[in-house]
N, C-alpha and C positions, 0 to 999 in steps of 0.2 A: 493404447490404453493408459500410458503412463500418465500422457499431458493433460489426456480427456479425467485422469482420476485429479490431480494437481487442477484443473482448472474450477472443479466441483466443488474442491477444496478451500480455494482462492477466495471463491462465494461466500463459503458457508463459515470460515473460522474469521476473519475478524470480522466477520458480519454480527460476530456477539459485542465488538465494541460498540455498535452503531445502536442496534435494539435498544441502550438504553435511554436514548432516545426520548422514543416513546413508552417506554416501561417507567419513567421517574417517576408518574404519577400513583401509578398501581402500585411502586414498593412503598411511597411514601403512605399510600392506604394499607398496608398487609400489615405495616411495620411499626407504625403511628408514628413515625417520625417527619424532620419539619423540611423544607423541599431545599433547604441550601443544603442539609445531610442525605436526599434522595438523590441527590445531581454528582454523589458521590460513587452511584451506582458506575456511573462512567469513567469516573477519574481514577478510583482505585484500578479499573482495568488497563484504562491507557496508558500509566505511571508503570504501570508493573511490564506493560507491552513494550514501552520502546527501552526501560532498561534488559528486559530479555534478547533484546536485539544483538546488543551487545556480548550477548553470553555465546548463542548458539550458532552463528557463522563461525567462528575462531573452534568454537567446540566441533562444527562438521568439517574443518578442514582437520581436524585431529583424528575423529572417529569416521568419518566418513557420512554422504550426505542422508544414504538409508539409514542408519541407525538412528539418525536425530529426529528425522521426517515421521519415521513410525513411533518412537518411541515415546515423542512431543506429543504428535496428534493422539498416541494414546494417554500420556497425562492428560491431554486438556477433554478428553472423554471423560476420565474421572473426576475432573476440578467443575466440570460442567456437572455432571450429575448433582456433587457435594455441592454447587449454588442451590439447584433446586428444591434440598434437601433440608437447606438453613433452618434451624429454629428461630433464630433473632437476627436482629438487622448487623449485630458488630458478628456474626459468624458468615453474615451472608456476606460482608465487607472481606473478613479474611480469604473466603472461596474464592474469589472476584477478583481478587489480587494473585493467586495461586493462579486462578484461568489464565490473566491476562499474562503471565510470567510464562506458564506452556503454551500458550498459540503463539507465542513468541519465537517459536520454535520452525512456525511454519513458512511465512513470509520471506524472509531472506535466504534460508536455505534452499525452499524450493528455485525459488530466481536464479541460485548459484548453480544449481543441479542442470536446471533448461538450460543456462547460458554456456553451461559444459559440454552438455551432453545431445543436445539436439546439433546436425550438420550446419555449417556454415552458409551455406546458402537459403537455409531452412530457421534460424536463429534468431533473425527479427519477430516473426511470425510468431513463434513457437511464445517468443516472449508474451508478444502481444495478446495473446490469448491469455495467458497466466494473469497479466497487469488491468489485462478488463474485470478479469475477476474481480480482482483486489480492490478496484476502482467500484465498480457497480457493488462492492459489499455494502458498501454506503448505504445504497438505496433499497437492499433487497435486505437487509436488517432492520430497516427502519417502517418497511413492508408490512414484515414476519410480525414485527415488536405491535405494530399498531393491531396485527389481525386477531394476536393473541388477549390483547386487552387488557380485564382485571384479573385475565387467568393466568398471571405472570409466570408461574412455576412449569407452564407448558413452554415457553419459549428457552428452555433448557432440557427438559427429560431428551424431546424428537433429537437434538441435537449433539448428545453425548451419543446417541446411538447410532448419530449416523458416522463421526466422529471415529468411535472404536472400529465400524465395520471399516471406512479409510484408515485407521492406523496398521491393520491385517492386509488391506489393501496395498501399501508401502510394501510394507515386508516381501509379501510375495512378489511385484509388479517390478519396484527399482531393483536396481541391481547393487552389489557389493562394491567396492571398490578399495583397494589398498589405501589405506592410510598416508596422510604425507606429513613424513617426517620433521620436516625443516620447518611448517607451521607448527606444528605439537613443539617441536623444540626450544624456540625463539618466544613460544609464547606469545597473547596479543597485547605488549607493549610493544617488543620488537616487530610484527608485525605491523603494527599502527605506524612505528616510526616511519619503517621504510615507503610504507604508505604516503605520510603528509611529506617527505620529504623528494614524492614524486609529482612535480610541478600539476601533468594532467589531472592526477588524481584531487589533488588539493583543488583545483578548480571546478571539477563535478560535484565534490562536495558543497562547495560553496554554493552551484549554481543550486542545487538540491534544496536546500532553505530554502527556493523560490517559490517550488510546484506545492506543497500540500499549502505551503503557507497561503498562496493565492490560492487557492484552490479551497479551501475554509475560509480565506476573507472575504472572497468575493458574496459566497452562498451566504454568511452571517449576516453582511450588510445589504445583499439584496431580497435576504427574509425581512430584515425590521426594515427595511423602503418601503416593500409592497405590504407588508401588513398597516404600518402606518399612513399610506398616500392612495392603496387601493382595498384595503380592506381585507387583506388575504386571509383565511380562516389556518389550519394547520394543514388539514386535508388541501386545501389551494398550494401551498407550500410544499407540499409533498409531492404534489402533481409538477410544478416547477422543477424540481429534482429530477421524476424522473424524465421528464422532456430533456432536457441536461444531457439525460445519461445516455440521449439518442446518438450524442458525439463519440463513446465508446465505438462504437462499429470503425469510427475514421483508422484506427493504429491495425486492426488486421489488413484492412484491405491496403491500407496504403502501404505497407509491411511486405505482401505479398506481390506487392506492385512492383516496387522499387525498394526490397531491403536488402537487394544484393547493391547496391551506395554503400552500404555500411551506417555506423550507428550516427556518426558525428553528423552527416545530412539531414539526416531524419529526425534527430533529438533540435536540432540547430532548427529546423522547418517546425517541429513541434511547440519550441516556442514562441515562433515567429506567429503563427496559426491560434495560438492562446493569447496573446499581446493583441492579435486583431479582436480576439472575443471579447475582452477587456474594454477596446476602443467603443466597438457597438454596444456593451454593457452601459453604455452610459450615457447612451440617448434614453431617458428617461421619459420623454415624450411620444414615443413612439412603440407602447408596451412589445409590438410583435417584434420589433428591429433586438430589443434588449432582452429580450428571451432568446432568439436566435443566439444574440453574440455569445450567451452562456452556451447553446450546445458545440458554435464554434470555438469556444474554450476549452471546454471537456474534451472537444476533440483532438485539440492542441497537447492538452494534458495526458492524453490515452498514449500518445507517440512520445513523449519526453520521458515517462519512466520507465519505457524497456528500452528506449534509447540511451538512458545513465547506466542503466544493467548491461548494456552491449559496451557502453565506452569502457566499464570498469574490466569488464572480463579480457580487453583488448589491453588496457593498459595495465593493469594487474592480475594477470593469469595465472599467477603461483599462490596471491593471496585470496582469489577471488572472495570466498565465503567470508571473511573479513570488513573487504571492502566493499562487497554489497550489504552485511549488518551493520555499517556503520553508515552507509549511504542510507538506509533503512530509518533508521535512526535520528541522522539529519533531518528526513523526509517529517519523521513526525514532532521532531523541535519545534519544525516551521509551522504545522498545522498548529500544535499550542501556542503560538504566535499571531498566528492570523487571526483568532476570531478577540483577543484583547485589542487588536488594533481595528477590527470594524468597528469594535465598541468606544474608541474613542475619538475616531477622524472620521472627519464628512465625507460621503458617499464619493461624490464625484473626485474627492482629492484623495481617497482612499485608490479607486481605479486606476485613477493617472499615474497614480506611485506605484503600483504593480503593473500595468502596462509600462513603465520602463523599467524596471526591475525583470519583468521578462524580456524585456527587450535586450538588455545587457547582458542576460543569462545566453542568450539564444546565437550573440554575438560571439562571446567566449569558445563557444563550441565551434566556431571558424577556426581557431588559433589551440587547437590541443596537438601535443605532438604525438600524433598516431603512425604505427609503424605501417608497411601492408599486413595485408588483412592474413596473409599464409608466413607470416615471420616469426609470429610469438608462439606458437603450441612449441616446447621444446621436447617433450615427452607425449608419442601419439598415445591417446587412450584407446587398448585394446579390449576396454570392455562395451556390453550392449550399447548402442546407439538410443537417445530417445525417438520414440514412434509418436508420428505425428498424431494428434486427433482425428 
């Protein structure tokens, strides 16, 4: 029940960054304002989203990962409501900034919580369920936001409610777990140092820039290709996505296949497997080969980000919450990276340069110094196990 609540989760909270998407238009109608201040619908959220990143890993290694989980998802039940609620477009701004600040709450903690707390043998998987979420929010926000319309204030109300009923769900579902001292103490500078100052670590971060980054580059410049050379309408475009997200399903199965390998094969194969999608991305002559290469990219992508969450928990097992909010973090640097760089480099030499940028990423991960797999737990956890889905 844990994973299956956490994966519902995965969906449904930054699936509010994506909705606005398609909502720009309808707030830019509610609100009369001009659509470069409606596109702001989004930015206030994801500006406030990946500096929360930062807060609330180092805050769950202090308090622990339930109290952050329910406490967050129940702020962002109220920050959600208080959108809905706006009178004017500078309060609906404030809200929006408040949201994106508490679902900030949910992403990196919940990763640190599965990567803990689910068994070893069981811990690729578990991930990989969580990260399809967080992946497929993309698409299943962008869904929601289209079905809701001009009735923008409805793609808010369902959601705080369902929101509050998972933050009671935390409470109850996760378990407690004693506080650890040595993070709360050191605080996250000291925490961060010991971090960058560990070779593996320093290196998944870096490879980290790579995934959302391509993963927003590719999808920006392969919307304005095919709208401009075949004519794609929005709804075409959207269709595109979610064929995409057919490559999500590759990171369980292959998870449960082979993720007793451990993370470095699998995150290493994941970008190996996204570098191929990239390649056939850019037969452009051949519509069906370069729709394929996207869903073999997603599905590259599905296996590299619980594969960074396995590496960090291996190589940093005292800070993990930390080091996965700042992996988190990294992760959305690169996405607001990616899509200024479709907008200003040609298609095909945009490709090339991220198929070997993942390629380099995919390589790194051969050369991290991981210990075995039963050497880091120095302190067994004696409390609940997480339950599988």
């Amino acid at each position: 029940m844990q994973l299956a609540a956490l994966v519902v989760m995965a969906f449904a909270i930054p699936a509010q960054l994506y909705l606005a998407i398609p909502l720009a238009g309808s707030i830019e109608n509610a609100f009369g304002v001009s659509p470069g201040a409606a596109a702001w619908t989004g930015s206030a959220f994801s500006l406030a989203y990946a500096v929360g990143f930062l807060v609330f890993g180092p805050l769950s290694d202090r308090v622990g990962r339930r109290r952050v989980l329910a406490f967050g998802t129940l702020a962002t039940a109220v920050a959600t409501g208080a959108v809905a609620l706006s009178p004017d477009f500078g309060w609906f701004l404030v809200f929006r900034v408040l949201q994106g600040l508490a679902a900030a709450s949910f992403a990196p903690v919940a990763l640190a919580h599965v990567a803990e707390r689910a068994p070893a043998a069981h811990r690729a998987v578990a991930l990989s369920f969580l990260t399809t979420g967080l992946l497929g929010a993309g698409v299943a926000g962008q869904v929601f936001g289209q079905a809701v319309g001009d009735r923008w204030r409805l793609a808010f109300w369902p959601a705080a409610l369902v929101y509050a009923a998972a933050a009671a769900a935390f409470w109850l579902l996760l378990p407690s777990a004693r506080c650890r001292a040595a993070a709360g103490n050191s605080g996250m500078a000291a925490a961060m140092g010991g971090l960058i100052r560990n070779r593996g670590v320093t290196t998944v971060f870096a490879s980290a820039l790579t995934v959302f980054g391509s993963f927003v580059a590719l999808y920006a410049a392969l919307n304005e290709h095919l709208r401009s050379t075949a004519g794609y309408d929005a709804g075409d475009l959207l269709g595109v996505q979610a064929l995409g997200a057919l490559g999500l399903v590759v990171a369980p199965v292959v998870s449960r296949l082979a993720g007793a390998r451990g993370p470095g094969p699998l995150t290493a194969a994941g970008f190996g497997l996204a570098s191929a999608g990239l390649l056939l991305a850019q037969v452009t002559a051949v519509p069906a080969v370069l729709l394929a290469g996207t869903v073999v990219f997603v599905g590259g992508i599905s296996l590299v980000v619980p594969g960074l969450v396995g590496l960090l928990h291996t190589l940093a097992p005292q800070a993990a919450g930390t080091a996965v909010s700042f992996n988190t973090f990294v992760l959305f640097i690169g996405s607001s990276l990616g899509q200024p760089a479709a907008a200003h480099v040609d298609y095909r030499l945009l490709l090339a340069t991220l198929t070997v940028t993942t390629l380099v990423a995919g390589g790194a991960m051969c050369f991290l110094p991981l210990a075995a797999p039963h050497s880091h737990g120095k302190t067994p956890d004696t409390s609940p196990p997480l339950e599988k889905a």
